[in-house]
LOKENU-609587 format. One line per 4 residues: number of its first residue (from 1); their letters; for each residue x, y, z of N, C-alpha, C. Coordinates in steps of 0.02 Angstrom, whole numbers, plus 50000, padded with zeros to 5 digits. Last residue first. Layout:
N
NUM> a> X Y Z X Y Z X Y Z  ...
***
This chain:
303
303> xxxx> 49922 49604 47391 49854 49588 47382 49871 49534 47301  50033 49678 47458 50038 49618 47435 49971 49562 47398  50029 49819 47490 49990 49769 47543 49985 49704 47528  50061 49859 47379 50096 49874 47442 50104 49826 47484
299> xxxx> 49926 49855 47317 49997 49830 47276 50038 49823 47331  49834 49947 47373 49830 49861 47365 49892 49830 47353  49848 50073 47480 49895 50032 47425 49894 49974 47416  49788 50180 47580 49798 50095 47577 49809 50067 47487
295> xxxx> 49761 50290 47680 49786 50281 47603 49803 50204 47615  49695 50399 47793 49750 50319 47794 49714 50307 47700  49690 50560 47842 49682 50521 47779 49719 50462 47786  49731 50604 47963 49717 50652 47912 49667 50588 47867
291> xxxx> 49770 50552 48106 49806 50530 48038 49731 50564 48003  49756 50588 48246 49793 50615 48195 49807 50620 48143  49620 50496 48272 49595 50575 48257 49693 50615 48249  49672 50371 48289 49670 50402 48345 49655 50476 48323
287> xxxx> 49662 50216 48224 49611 50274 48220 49592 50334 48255  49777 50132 48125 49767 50170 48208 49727 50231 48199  49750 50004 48038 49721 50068 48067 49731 50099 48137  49840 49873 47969 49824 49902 48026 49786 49953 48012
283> xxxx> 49771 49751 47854 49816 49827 47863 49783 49830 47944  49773 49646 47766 49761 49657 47797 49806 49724 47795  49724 49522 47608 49769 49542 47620 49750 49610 47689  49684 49373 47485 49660 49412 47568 49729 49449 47567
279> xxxx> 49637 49317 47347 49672 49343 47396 49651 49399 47454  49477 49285 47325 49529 49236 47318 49591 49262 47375  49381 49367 47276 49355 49317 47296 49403 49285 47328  49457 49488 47221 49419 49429 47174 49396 49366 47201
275> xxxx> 49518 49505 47383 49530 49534 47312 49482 49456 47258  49488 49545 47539 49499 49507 47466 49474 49536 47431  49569 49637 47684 49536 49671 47617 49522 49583 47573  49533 49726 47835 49567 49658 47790 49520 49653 47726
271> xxxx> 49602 49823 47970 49553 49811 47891 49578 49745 47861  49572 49819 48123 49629 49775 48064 49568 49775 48009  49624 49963 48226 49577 49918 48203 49617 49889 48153  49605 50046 48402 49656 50008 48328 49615 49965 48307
267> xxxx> 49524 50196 48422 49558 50126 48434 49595 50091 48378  49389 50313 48439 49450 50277 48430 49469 50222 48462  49236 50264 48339 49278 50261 48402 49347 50255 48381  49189 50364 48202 49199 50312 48232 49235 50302 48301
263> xxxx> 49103 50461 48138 49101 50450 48188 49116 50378 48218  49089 50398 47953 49068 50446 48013 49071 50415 48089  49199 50376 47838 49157 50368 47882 49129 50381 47942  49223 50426 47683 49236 50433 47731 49165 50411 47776
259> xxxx> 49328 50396 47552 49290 50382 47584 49296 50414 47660  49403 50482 47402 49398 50472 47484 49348 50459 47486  49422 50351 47240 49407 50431 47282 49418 50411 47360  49362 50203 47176 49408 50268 47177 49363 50332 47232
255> xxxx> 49256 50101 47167 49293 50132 47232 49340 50168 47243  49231 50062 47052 49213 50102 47092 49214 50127 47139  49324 49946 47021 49321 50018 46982 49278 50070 47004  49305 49844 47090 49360 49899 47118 49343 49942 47084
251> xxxx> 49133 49828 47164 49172 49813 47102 49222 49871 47118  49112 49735 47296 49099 49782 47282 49159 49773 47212  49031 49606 47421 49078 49621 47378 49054 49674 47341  49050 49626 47613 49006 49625 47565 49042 49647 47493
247> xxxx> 49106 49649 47722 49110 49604 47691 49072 49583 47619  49080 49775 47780 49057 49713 47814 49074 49655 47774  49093 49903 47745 49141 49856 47795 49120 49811 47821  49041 49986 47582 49044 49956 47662 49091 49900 47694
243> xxxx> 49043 50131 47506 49074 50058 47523 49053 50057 47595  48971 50238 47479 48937 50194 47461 48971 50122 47498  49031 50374 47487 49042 50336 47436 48996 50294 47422  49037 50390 47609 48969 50434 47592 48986 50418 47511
239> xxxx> 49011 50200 47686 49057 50272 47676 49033 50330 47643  48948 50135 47818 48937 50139 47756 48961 50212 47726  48940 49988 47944 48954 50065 47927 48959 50056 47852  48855 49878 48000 48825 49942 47950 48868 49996 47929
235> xxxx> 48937 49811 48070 48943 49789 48012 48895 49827 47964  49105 49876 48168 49028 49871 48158 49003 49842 48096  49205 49758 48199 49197 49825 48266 49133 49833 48230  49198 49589 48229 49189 49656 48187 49171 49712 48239
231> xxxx> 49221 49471 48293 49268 49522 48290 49263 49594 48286  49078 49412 48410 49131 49423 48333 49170 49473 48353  49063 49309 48523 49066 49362 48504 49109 49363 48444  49082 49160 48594 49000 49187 48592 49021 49285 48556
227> xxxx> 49220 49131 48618 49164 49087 48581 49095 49109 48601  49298 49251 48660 49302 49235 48593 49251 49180 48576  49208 49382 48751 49197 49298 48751 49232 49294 48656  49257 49509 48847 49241 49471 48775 49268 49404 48767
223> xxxx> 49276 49592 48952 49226 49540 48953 49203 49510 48889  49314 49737 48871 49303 49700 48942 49263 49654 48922  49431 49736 48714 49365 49754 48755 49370 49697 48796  49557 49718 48692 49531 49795 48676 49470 49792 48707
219> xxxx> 49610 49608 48707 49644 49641 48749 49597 49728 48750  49523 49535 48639 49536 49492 48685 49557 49558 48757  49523 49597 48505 49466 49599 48532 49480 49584 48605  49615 49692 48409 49649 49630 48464 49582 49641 48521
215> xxxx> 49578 49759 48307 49655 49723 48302 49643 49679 48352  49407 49732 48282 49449 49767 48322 49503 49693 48303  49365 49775 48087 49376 49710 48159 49404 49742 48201  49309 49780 47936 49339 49817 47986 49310 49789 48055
211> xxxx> 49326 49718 47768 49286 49711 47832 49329 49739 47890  49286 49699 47594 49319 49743 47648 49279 49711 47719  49326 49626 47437 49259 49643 47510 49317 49664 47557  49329 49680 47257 49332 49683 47327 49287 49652 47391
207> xxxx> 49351 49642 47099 49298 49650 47145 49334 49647 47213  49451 49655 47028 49396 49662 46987 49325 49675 47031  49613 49700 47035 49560 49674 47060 49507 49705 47026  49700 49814 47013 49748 49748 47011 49694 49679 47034
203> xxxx> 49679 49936 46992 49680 49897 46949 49705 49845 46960  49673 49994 47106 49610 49972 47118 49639 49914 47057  49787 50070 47171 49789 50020 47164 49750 49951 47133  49712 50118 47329 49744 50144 47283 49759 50086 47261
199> xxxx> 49585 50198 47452 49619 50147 47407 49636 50154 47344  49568 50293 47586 49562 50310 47515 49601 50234 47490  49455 50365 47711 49512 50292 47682 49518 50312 47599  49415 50406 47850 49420 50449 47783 49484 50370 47779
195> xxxx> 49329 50409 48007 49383 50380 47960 49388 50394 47887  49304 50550 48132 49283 50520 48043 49351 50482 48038  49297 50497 48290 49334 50546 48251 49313 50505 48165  49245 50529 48470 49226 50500 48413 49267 50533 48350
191> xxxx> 49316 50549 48605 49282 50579 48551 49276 50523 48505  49273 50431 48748 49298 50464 48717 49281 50506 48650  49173 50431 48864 49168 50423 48787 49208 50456 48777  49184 50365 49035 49220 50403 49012 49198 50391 48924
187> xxxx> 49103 50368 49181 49088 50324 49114 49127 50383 49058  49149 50384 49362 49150 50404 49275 49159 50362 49218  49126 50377 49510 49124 50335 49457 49092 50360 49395  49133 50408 49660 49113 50451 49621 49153 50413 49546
183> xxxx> 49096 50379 49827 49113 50344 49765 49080 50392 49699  49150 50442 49981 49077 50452 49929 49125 50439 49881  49163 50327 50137 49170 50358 50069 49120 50379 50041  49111 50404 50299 49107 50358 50251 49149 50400 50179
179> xxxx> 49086 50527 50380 49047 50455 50397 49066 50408 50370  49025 50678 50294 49053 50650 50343 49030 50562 50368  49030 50717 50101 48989 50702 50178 49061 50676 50222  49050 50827 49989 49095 50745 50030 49059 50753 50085
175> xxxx> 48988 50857 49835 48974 50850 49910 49005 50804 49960  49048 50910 49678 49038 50845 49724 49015 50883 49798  49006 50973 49534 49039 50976 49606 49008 50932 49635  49123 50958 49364 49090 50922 49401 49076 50968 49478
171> xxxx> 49193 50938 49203 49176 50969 49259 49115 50962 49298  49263 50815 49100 49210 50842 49130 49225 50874 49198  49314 50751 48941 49345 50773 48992 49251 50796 49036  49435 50642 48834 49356 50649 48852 49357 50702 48929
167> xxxx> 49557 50663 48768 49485 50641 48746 49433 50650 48778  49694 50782 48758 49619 50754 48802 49566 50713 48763  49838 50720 48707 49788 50721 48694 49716 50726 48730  50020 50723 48672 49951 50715 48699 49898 50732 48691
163> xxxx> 50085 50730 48507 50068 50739 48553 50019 50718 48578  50181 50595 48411 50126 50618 48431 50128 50642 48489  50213 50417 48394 50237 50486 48374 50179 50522 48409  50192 50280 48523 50196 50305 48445 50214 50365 48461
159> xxxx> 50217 50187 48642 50260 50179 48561 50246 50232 48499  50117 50229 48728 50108 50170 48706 50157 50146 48623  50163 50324 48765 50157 50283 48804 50106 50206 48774  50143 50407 48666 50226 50375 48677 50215 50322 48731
155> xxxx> 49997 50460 48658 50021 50404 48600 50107 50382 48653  49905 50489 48764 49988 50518 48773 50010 50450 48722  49762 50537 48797 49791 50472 48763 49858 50501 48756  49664 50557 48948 49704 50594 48904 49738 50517 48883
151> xxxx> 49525 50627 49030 49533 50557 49005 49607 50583 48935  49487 50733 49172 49530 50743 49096 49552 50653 49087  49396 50843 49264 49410 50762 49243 49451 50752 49190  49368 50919 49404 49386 50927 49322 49446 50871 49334
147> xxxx> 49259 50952 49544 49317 50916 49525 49316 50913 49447  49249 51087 49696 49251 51063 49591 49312 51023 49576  49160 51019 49835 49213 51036 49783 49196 51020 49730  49096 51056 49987 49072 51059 49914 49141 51072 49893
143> xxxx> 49131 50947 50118 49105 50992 50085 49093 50999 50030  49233 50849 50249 49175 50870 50221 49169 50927 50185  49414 50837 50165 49362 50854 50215 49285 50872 50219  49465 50691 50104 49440 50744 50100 49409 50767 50158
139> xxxx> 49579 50572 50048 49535 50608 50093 49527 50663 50089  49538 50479 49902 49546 50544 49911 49526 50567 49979  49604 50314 49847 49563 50349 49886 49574 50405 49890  49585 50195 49716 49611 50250 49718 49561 50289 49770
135> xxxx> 49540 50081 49714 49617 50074 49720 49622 50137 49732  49395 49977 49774 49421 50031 49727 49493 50037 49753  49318 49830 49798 49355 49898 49809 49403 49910 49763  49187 49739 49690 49265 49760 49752 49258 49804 49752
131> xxxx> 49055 49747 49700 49108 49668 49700 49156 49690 49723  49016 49871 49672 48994 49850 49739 48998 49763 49748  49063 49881 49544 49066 49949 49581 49047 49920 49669  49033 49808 49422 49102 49755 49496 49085 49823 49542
127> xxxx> 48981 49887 49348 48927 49828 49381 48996 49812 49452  49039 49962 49297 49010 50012 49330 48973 49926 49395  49234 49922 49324 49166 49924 49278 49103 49949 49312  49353 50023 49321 49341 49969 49356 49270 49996 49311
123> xxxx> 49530 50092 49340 49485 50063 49296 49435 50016 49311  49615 50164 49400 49563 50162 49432 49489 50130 49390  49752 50134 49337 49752 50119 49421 49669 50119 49439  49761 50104 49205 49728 50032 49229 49700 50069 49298
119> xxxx> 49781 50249 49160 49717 50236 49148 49693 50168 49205  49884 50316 49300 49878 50287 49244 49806 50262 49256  49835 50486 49352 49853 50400 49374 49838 50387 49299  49840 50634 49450 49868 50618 49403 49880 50517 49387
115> xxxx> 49809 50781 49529 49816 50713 49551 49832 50678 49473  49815 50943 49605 49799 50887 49555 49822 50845 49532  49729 51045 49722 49776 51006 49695 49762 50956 49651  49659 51171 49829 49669 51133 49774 49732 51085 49761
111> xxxx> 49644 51283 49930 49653 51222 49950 49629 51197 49879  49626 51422 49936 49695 51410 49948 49683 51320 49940  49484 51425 49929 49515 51451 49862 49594 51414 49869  49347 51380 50017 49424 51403 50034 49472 51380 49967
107> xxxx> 49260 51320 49978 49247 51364 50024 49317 51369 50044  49276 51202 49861 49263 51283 49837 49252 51338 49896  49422 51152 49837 49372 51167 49876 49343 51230 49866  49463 51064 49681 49457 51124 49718 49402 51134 49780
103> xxxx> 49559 50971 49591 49505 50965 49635 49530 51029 49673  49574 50886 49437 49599 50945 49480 49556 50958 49534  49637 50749 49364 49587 50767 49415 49621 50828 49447  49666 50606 49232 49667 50675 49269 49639 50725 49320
99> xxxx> 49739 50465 49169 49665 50503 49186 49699 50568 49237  49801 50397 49026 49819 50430 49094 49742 50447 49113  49792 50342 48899 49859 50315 48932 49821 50350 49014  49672 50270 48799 49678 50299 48851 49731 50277 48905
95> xxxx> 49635 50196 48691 49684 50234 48717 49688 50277 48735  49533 50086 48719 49505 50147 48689 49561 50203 48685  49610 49983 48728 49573 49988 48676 49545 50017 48661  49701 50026 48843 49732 49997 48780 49661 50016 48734
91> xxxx> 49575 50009 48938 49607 50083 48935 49677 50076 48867  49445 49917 48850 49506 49931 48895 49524 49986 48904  49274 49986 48831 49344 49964 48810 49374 49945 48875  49123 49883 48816 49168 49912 48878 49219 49909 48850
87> xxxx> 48972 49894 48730 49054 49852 48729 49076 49897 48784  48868 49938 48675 48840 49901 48744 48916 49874 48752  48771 50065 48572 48834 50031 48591 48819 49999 48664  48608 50016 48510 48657 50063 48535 48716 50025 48570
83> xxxx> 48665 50013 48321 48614 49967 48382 48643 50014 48448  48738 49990 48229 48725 49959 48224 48682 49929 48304  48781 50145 48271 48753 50109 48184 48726 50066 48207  48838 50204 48365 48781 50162 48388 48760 50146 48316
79> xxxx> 48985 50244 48438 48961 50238 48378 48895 50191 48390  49036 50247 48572 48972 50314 48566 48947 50268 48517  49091 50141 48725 49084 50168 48632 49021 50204 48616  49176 50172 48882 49121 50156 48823 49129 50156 48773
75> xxxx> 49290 50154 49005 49272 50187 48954 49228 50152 48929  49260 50193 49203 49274 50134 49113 49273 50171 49086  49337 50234 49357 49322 50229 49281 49303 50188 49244  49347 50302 49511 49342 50241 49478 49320 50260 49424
71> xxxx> 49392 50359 49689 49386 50364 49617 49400 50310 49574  49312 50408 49857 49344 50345 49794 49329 50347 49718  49354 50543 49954 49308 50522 49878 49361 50478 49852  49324 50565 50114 49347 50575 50067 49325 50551 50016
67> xxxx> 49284 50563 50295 49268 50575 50234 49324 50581 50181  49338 50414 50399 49362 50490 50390 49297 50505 50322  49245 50324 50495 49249 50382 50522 49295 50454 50483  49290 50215 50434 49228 50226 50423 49219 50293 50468
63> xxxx> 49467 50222 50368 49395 50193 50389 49324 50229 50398  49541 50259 50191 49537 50250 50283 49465 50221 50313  49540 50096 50138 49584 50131 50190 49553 50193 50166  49483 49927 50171 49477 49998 50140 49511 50052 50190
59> xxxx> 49409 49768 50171 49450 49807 50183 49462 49871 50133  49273 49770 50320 49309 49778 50226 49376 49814 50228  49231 49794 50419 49286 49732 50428 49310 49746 50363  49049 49792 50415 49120 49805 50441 49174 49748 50413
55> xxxx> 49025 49842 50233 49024 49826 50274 49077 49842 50323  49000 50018 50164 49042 49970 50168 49019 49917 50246  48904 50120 50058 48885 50077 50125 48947 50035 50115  48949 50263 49954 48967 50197 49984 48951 50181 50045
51> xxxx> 48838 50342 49856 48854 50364 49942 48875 50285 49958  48895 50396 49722 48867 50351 49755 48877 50364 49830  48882 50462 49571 48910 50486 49641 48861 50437 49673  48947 50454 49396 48897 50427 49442 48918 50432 49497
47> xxxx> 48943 50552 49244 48970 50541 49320 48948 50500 49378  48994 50516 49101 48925 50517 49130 48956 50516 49207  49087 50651 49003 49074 50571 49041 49025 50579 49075  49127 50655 48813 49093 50670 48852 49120 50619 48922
43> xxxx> 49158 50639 48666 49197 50653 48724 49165 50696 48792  48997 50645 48611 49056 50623 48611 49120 50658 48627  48868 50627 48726 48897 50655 48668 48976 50620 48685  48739 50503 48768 48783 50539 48761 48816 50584 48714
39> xxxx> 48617 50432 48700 48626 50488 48705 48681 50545 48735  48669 50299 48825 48611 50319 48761 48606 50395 48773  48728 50242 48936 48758 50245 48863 48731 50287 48828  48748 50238 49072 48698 50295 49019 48725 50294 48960
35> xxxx> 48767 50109 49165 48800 50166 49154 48760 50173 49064  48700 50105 49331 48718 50079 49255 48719 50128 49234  48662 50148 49453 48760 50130 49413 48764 50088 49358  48560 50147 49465 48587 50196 49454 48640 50190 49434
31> xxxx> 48525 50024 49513 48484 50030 49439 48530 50095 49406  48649 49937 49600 48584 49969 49595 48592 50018 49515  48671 49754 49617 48707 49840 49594 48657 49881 49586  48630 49696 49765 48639 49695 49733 48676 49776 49688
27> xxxx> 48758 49661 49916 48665 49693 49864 48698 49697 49828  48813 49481 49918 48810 49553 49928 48750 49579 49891  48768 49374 50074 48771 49392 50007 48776 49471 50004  48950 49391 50100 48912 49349 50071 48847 49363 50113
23> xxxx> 49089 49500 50102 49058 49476 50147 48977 49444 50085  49246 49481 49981 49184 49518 50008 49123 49489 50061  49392 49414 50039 49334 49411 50002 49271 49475 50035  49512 49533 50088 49490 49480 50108 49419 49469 50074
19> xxxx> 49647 49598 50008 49586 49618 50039 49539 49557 50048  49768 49616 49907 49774 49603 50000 49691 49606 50040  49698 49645 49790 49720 49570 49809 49753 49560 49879  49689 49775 49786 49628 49748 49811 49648 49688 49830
15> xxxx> 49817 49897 49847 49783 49858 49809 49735 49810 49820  49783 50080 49860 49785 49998 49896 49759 49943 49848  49840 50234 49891 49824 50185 49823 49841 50106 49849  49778 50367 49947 49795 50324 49951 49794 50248 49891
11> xxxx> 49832 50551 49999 49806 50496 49945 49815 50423 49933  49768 50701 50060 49804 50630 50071 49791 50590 50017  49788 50848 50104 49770 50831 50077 49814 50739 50063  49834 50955 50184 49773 50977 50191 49762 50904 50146
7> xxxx> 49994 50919 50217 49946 50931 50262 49897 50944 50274  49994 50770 50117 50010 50824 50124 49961 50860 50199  50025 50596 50065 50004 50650 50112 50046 50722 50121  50019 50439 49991 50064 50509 49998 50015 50554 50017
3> xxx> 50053 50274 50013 49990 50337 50030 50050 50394 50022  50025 50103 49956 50065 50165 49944 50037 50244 49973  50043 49940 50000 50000 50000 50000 50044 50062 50000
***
């Protein structure tokens, strides 16, 4: 267990695997911590403030006599084509390197500070919200504060070029009671950004199918069953061209020009292209709202 403390302000980061099963049976998750997919905007978060009942004996630092605020995250998917979104990313699969938090009391100006954790430290699903405990504690003293949320993708931390990035951010004021934690749990959307594709090369094929998959389903979304779920990230999208990504065959000579497709999640994705029925050939996509235009070169791509 790690705690760093200052004299108006403490922070504690405990891990859950020293913590003794949860007490049997537990309540259930209530109706309110599901989390509001429908109608969000994009880069947006839905906030959910819970007044935590802990049994005795749980383990949780500090105890049931200080106030402060337990902080916890997922991310979502906005794109709803094909129904409204219901997938949980990773903090890898929606990239999201860091999360952010400035917290101000608002009855005394002198007392702020801001806190800073990788995406995994407070990543937790809205349903496990009352299966475990949380990793990240804030003591606080009873009252009203502004807390500003920042979901940020820092590409080097995960190998690539590129500056940082806010994706999804929110301002907020909380109430810290006395007595207990108050659990304050953000459904983080990142932005949504157009894919624009252009294919080059068309003459080397008579007919196409295209289909767009998450790169690595296993590691990019929570709770994905490889034997009860497909790959495909969606199978309505449809470019203002006409092409679609579902597999469906299309003649190359018409698929000159930019395509572009609306509002997709970021993340990494694996286009995979055949050619006349026969050769298959794949590409990465990193769909993180820098790349302008991804250009795909059948010839290149060994098709």
């Amino acid at each position: 267990m790690t705690t760093i403390s200052s004299p108006t302000w403490s922070i504690a980061v405990s891990p859950n695997d020293s913590c003794p099963p949860p007490p049997s049976p537990l309540p259930p998750v209530p109706a309110s911590a599901t989390p509001p997919w429908k109608n969000r905007r994009a880069g947006s978060v839905a906030p959910l403030l819970l007044l935590a009942t802990l049994a005795t004996g749980a383990c949780v630092l500090p105890d049931h006599g200080v106030s402060g605020l337990e902080l916890s995250w997922q991310l979502g998917e906005t794109n709803d084509v094909d129904g409204e979104p219901a997938l949980i990313r990773s903090c890898s699969g929606g990239l999201v390197s860091d999360v952010r938090f400035e917290i101000e009391d608002l009855h005394d100006s002198d007392r702020s500070r801001s806190f800073a954790f990788g995406c995994g430290a407070g990543f937790r699903t809205a349903d496990a919200l009352l299966l475990t405990l949380g990793e990240i504690y804030l003591e606080l003293q009873p009252g009203t504060y502004r807390i500003q949320s920042e979901a940020v993708d820092d590409p080097a931390k995960r190998g690539a070029a590129g500056e940082a990035e806010i994706v999804a951010s929110a301002d907020d004021e909380f109430e810290i009671v006395s007595g207990g934690p108050t659990l304050a749990h953000y459904v983080y959307a990142p932005a949504v950004v157009d894919l624009r594709l252009e294919l080059t090369g068309l003459e080397r094929c008579d007919t196409t199918q295209l289909r767009l998959e998450y790169a690595d389903p296993d590691a990019d979304l929570v709770q994905y069953s490889t034997t009860t779920d497909v790959t495909a990230y969606r199978t309505a999208l449809t470019s203002d061209l006409g092409l679609t990504l579902d597999g469906r065959t299309h003649a190359c000579e018409s698929l000159a020009g930019t395509h572009t497709f609306p509002e997709l999640d970021r993340g990494i994705y694996s286009l995979t292209l055949t050619l006349d029925g026969a050769r298959e050939c794949s590409a990465q996509v990193v769909h993180d709202g820098r790349h302008g235009l991804h250009t795909l070169d059948l010839a290149e791509l060994g098709c």
